[in-house]
N, C-alpha and C positions, 0 to 999 in steps of 0.2 A: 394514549390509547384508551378506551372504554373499560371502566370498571380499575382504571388506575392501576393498567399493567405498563411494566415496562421494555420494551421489546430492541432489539437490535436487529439492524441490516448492513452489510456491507455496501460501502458507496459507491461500486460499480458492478451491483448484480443487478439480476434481473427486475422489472418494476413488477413483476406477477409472480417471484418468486417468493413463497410466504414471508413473514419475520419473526425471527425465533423470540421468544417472549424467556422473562426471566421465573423461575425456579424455587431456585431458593439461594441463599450464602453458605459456604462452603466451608471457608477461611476468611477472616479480618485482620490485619495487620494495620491499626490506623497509621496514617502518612508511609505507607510503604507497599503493602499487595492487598489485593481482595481477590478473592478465588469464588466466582458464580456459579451455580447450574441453569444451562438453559436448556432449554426447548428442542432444539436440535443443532445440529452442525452448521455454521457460517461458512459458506462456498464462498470464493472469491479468483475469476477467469486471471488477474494480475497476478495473485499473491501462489498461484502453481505453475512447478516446477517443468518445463517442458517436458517431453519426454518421446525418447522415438517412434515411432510406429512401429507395429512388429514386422510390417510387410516391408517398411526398409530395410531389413536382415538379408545382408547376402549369403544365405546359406550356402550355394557352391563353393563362394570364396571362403566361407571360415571352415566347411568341409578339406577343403584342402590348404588349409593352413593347421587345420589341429589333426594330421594326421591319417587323414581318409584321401588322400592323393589318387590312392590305387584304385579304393574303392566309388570316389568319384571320377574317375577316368578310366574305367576297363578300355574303352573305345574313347576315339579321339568325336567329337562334333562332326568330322568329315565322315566320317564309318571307319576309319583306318584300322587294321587289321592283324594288328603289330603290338599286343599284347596288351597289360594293363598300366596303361598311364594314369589314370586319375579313376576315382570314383563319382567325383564330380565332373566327368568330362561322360560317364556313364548316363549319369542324369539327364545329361543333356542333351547327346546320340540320341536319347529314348523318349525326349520329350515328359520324364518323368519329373526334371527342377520344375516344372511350375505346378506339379500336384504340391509337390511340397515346401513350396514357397507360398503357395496359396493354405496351408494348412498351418501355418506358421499362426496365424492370427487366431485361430482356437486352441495353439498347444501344438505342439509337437517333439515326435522322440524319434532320433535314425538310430539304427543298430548298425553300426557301420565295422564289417570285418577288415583284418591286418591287413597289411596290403601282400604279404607272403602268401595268405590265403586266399586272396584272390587272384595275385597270379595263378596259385596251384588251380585253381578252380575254371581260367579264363577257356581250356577247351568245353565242359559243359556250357559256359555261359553262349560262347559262340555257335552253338550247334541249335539255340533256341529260336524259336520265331521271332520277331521284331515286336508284337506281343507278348511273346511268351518274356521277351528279357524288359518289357517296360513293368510287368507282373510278379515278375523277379525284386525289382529295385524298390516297385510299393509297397513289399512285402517287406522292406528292411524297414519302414516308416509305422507310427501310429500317430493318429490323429491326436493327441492329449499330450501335455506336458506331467511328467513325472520326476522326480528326482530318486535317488537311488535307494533312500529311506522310500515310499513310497513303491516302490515295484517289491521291496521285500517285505511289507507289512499288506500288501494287496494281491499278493499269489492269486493267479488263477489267470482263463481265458482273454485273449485280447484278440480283437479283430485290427486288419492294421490298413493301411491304403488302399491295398489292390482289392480287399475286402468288398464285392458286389453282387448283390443277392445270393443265387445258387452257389455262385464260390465266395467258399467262405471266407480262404487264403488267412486262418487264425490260426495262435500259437496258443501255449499257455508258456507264465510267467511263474517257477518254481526256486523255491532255496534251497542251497546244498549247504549244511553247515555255512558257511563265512561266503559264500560265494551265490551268485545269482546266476539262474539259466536260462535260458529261451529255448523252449522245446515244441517242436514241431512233428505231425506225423512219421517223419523220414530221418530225423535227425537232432541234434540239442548239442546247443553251443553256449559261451562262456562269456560274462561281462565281463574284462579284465581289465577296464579302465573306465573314466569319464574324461572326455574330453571338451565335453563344453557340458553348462549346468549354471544355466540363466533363464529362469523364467521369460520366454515361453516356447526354450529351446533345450533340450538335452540331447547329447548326441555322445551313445556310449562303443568301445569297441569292445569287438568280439573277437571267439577265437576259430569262428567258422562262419563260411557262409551261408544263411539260413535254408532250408532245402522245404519248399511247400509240396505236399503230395497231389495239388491242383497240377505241376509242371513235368514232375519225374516218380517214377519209379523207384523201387528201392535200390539205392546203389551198390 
């Protein structure tokens, strides 16, 4: 190189990818290590680890494998009428899995209630419009990956799925001593577990099901 630098490239990167030039010495160990600074970081497409894509996450299936059965299946795919089987089979009735399956790839958090509480709850949900319950489901989603350090060091407002202009459909995110809450105009409910907490999915349960004052009244 010009000016007697000496530079490194990896042998199957780009030919227009720059080349990181050397630095300075670091550490010398003669006949055993030398430790350099360069220029910048050495990319190499061989020497990385595959890695999934976020959008291969079957959220449905791992919704009801950790717990959220009820809450993804109030309704059965057919409309069936016969209480809460799944909550993932809710998402689905509603056409609401592919908001959030599609939101997987920016981050995402379900708040997903017990399935006891969604039984209790399954006459409100049925008496909702077909919108009203796909607005429902969005409301238990946010678009952003959080971990549960993270919602209690970041208190305050969130907007979540169903979230579209005029309606707000936002909670705020508050701490009670030891414990986290999701509180909403109408009502406030209880993190009382993580069930899944893998970047760029968290999916925590609750001990209610969230109530937006976009849908109901006070109860």
């Amino acid at each position: 190189m010009k000016g007697g630098k000496v530079g490194f490239t990896p042998t199957d990167s780009d030919a227009d990818e720059p080349m990181a030039t050397f630095v300075k010495s670091i550490q010398e160990m003669t006949y055993n290590i030398s430790v350099i600074q360069i220029s910048h970081t050495l990319s190499s497409p061989s020497a990385e680890a595959p890695t999934a894509a976020p959008a291969d996450i079957n959220l449905i299936s791992l919704l009801a494998r950790q717990g959220c059965k009820s809450f993804s299946g109030m309704l059965t795919a057919q409309g069936a009428d016969d209480g809460c089987k799944s909550f993932s089979g809710m998402l689905t009735a509603q056409g609401a899995d592919d908001v959030f399956t599609e939101s997987i790839k920016e981050g995402l958090i379900v708040f997903c209630p017990s399935d006891d509480v969604v039984k209790s709850f399954a006459p409100s949900y049925k008496n909702l419009t077909a919108a009203g319950k796909t607005s429902l489901l969005l409301y238990h989603g946010v678009g952003v990956y959080e971990s549960m350090d993270m919602l209690r060091s970041g208190a305050g407002s969130r907007n979540t799925l169903a979230t579209e202009g005029a309606k707000k459909f936002d909670f705020t995110v508050k701490n009670d001593g030891d414990d986290v809450k999701i509180v909403t105009k109408l009502n406030s409910a209880t993190i009382t577990g993580t069930l899944i907490d893998k970047d760029p999915v968290a999916v925590y349960q609750m001990d209610e099901v969230l109530i937006p004052k976009e849908l109901f009244k006070i109860l």
